[in-house]
N, C-alpha and C positions, 0 to 999 in steps of 0.2 A: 739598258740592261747591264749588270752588272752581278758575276758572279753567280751566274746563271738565276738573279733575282730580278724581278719586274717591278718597281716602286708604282704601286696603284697614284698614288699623289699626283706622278706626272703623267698632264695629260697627252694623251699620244691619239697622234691621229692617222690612218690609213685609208691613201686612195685607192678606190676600184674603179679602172675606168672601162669604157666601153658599155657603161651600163643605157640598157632604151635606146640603142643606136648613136654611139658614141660618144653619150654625155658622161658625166662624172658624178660620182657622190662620195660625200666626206664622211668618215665612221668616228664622232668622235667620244671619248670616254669622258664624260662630266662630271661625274661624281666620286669623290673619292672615298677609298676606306682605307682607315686607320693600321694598315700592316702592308707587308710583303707578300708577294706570294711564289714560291717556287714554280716556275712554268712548265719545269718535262715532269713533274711529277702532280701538277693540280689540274682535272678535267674543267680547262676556262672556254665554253661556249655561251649562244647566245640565247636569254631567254625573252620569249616573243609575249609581249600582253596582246588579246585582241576584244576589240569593243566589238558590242553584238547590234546592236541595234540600228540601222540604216548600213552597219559594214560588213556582216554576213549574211542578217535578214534584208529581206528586201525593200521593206518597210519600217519605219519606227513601232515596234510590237506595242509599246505601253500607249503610244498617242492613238495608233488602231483600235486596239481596247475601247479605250476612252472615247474615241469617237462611237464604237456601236451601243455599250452601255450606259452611259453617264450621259447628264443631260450637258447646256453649253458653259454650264459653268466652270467647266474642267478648263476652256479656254481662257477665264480671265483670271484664273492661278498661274495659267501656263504663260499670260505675257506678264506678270509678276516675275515670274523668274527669269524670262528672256530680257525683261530692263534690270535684270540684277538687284533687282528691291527685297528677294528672297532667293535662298540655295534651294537647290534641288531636292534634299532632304524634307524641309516644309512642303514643299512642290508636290513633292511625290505624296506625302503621306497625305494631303489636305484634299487630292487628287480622287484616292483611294476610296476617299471615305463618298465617293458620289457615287462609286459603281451599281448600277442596280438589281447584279444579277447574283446570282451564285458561284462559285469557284469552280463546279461543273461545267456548267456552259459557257463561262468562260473558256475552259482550256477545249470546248468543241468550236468552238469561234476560230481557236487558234491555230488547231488543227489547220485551218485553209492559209498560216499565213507562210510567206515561201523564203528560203536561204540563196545564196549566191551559188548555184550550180557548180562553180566549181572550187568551191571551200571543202567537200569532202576530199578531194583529190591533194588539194593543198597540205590539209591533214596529215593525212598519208604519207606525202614529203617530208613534215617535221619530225614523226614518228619513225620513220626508215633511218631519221642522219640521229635522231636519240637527241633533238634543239627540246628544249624546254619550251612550252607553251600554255595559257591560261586564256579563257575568257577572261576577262576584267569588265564591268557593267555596270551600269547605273539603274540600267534594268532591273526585271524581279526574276531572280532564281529560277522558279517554277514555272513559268512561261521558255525563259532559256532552255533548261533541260528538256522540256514537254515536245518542243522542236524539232532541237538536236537529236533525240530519239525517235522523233519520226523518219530522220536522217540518217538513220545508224549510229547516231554521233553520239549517245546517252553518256555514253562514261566521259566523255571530257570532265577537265575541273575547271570550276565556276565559280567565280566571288561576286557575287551582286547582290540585291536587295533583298529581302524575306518579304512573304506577305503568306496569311493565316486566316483562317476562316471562324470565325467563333459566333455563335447562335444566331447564324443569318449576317453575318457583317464582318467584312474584309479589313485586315489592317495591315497596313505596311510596317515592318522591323527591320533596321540595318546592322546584320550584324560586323560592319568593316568601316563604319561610322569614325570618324575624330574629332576629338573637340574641337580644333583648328582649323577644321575642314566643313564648309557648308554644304557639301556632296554628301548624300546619300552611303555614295560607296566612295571610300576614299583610294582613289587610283593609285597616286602616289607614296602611299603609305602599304599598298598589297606590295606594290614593286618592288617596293627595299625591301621586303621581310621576305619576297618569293626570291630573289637573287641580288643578294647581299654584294656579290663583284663578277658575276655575269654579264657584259653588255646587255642593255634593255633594247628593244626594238619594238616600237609601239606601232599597231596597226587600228587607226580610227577613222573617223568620220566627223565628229562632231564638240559639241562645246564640254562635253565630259572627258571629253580629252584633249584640253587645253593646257591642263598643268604638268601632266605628264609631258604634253610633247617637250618644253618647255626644260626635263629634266633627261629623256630617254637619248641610246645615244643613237639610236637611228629610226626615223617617221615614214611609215607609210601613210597617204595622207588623200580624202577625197573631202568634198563638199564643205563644210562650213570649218573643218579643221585645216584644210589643204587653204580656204582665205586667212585663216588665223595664221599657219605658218611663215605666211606670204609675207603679212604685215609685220610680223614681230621678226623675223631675221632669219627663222629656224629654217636649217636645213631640213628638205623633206623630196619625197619622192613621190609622186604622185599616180592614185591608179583609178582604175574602174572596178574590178572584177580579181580576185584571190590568184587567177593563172597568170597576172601580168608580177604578182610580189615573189613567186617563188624560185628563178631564177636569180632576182637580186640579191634576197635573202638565202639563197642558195650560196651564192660566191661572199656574202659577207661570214657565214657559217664558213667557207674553206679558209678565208682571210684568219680569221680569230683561230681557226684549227691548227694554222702553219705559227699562228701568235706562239700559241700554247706550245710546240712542242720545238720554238725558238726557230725557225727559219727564218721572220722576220725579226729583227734588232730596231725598236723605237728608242 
């Protein structure tokens, strides 16, 4: 720090310790952008992505789906993509096209399918301290929403998949697609455009959040993302349930808050 400026370039790292009964986690900043930023005068908090599907529903919503309408061939598109012979995008869309019902009784199906009990409370947490947060999904939209409103949760914002209903037949549209990107919804491409030099802190579960973790500078992390962080190096934090992240992410939010208004010197 210098001159009461903060060179994003260099990467700066802060321990918080005592986290989960007296373990450690590292906060590190990985990404850099192209300027300075004055810290008593720029609001630098953290913005939180969270994957919906097996990390706030209880169930993967789009493979439910699939299993009550669609006959079993949704299945041998679905190990097409788990051997990585296809992205998610062909996955989904090819998916889609097997549904056999209406977009009505679909979203009465969905009706029964259930959230992490105490993600609305976690909500509420991010919302009282003013952290920035998003769904980020690979899922469809209209399924996410349809949910979260039975939750009370309708207004969140949502970047996932589109899907449409036109004379009897469902199709899936991605509008957060990239050429570069074989996802559906390109994670890492919402990230930077949603918080340009905010710490990112990704909260997933699964292989759609692989790349993000990968980039983000801090992981909450369960089931097949929390083996992938394992193997590849990444720091991560591991949970069950929304009331065990908001305490950490509570105290990495004070950390960045003391950043910002320079009590801490990296």
């Amino acid at each position: 720090m210098e001159g009461g400026k903060y060179n994003s370039k260099i990467l700066h790292r802060v321990m918080l310790k005592d986290f989960f009964g007296g373990g450690e986690i590292c906060f590190f900043r990985k990404t850099c952008v192209d300027k300075s930023l004055t810290i008593k005068n720029e609001v630098i908090t953290l913005f939180v992505c969270i994957d919906f599907d097996g990390t706030i529903s209880n169930t993967d919503v789009t493979d439910a789906i699939l299993t009550h309408f669609a006959d079993t061939e949704w299945e041998v598109i679905e190990k097409l993509w788990v051997d990585g012979k296809i992205g998610s995008r062909q996955c989904l869309d090819a998916q889609v096209k097997l549904l056999k019902a209406p977009l009505r009784e679909i979203l009465e199906f969905v009706d029964s399918l259930t959230i992490d009990p105490t993600f609305f409370d976690f909500v509420k947490c991010l919302r009282a301290r003013n952290i920035g947060h998003a769904i980020v999904s690979d899922g469809f939209s209209i399924f996410i929403k349809h949910i979260l409103t039975n939750y009370g949760l309708g207004d969140m914002q949502i970047y996932a998949n589109g899907l449409i209903e036109h004379q009897g037949m469902l199709k899936a549209y991605f509008p957060f697609k990239e050429s570069q990107c074989k996802s559906g919804n390109c994670k890492c491409s919402i990230a930077d455009k949603l918080c340009e030099f905010p710490p990112i802190v990704l909260i997933g579960d699964g292989s759609s959040d692989f790349c993000l973790a990968g980039k983000a500078d801090a992981v909450f992390a369960k089931n097949k993302l929390a083996m992938h962080c394992e193997q590849n190096n990444i720091l991560y934090q591991q949970f069950t349930k929304f009331s065990e992240v908001s305490e950490p992410l509570m105290k990495l939010h004070s950390v960045n808050t003391r950043l910002r208004i320079g009590e801490i010197v990296v």
